[in-house]
C-alpha positions as CSV (number, residue, x, y, z in Angstrom):
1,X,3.1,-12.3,-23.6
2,X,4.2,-9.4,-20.9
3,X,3.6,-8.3,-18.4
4,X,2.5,-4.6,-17.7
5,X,2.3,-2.8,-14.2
6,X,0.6,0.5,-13.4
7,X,1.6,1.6,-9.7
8,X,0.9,4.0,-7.2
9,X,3.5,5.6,-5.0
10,X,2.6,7.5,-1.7
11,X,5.6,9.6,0.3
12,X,3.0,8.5,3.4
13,X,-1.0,7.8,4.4
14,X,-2.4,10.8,2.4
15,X,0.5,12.0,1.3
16,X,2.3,13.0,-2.5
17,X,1.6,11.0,-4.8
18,X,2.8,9.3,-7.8
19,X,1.7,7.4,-10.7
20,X,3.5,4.8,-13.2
21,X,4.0,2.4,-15.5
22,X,6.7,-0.4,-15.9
23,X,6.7,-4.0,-17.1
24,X,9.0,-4.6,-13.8
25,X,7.4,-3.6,-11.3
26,X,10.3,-5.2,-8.9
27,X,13.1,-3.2,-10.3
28,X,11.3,0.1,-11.0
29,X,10.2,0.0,-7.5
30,X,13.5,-0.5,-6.1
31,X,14.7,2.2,-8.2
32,X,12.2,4.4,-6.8
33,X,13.0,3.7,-3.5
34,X,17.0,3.4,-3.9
35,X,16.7,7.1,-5.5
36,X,18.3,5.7,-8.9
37,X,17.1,8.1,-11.0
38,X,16.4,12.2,-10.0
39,X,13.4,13.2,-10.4
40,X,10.0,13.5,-8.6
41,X,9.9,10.5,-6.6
42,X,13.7,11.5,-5.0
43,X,12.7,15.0,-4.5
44,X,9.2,14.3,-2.6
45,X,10.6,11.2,-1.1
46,X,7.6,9.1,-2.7
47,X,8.9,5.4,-2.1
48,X,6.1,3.8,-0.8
49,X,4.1,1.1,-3.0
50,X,0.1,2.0,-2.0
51,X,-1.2,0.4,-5.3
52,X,-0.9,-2.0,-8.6
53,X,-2.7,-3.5,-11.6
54,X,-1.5,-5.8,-14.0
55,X,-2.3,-6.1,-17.7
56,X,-0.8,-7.8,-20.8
57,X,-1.3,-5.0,-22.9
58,X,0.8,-2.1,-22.7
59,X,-1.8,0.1,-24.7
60,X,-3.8,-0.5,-21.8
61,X,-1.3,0.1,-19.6
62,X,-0.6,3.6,-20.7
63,X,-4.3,4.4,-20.9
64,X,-5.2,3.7,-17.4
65,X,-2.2,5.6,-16.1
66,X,-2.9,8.6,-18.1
67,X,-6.6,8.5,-17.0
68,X,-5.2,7.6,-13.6
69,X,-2.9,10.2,-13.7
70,X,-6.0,12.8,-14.7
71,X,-8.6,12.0,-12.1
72,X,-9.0,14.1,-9.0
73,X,-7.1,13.3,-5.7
74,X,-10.2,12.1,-4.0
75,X,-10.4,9.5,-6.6
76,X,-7.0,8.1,-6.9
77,X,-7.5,7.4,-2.7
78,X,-10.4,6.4,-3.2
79,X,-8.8,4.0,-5.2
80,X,-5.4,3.2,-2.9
81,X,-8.1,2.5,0.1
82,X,-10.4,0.2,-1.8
83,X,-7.8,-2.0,-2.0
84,X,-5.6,-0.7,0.5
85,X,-7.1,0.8,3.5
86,X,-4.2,0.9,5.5
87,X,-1.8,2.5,2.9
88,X,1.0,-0.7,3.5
89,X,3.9,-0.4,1.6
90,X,3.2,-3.7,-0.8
91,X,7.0,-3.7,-2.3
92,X,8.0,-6.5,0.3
93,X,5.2,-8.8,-0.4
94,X,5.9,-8.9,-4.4
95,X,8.7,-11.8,-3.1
């Protein structure tokens, strides 16, 4: 079985955001914040880990982040603060 992450990146408390899938959620992060790839997350500077689910089924993986992805930005902070009220960057404690 796998293991399938969707994950919230904030630039800062309130700030751009972003929203993705991996089944690494360690690596992709780092790649996201070491600028790895171009893109989105390089540009806006959106390194920060605000939010994360796991699932074992990437069908459901890639359905929540497209609905995710489709709500309105009240929602997804909604979201980040239910779990995450003070925005913390949560990449450190995934070791």
């Amino acid at each position: 079985m796998k293991d399938y992450y969707i994950y919230i990146l904030a630039s800062r408390r309130n700030g751009t955001l972003y929203i993705g899938v991996t089944n690494n959620l360690i690596k992709r992060i780092g790649e996201h914040r070491d600028d790895v790839t171009g893109g989105f997350t390089k540009r806006y500077k959106v390194h920060n880990l605000v939010y994360f689910e796991h699932t074992n089924d990437i069908r459901a993986a890639l359905e929540r982040e497209k609905r995710v992805k489709a709500w309105k930005r009240a929602w997804k902070i909604r979201l980040i603060e239910e779990l995450n009220p003070e925005w913390k960057d949560l990449y450190d404690d995934l070791f």
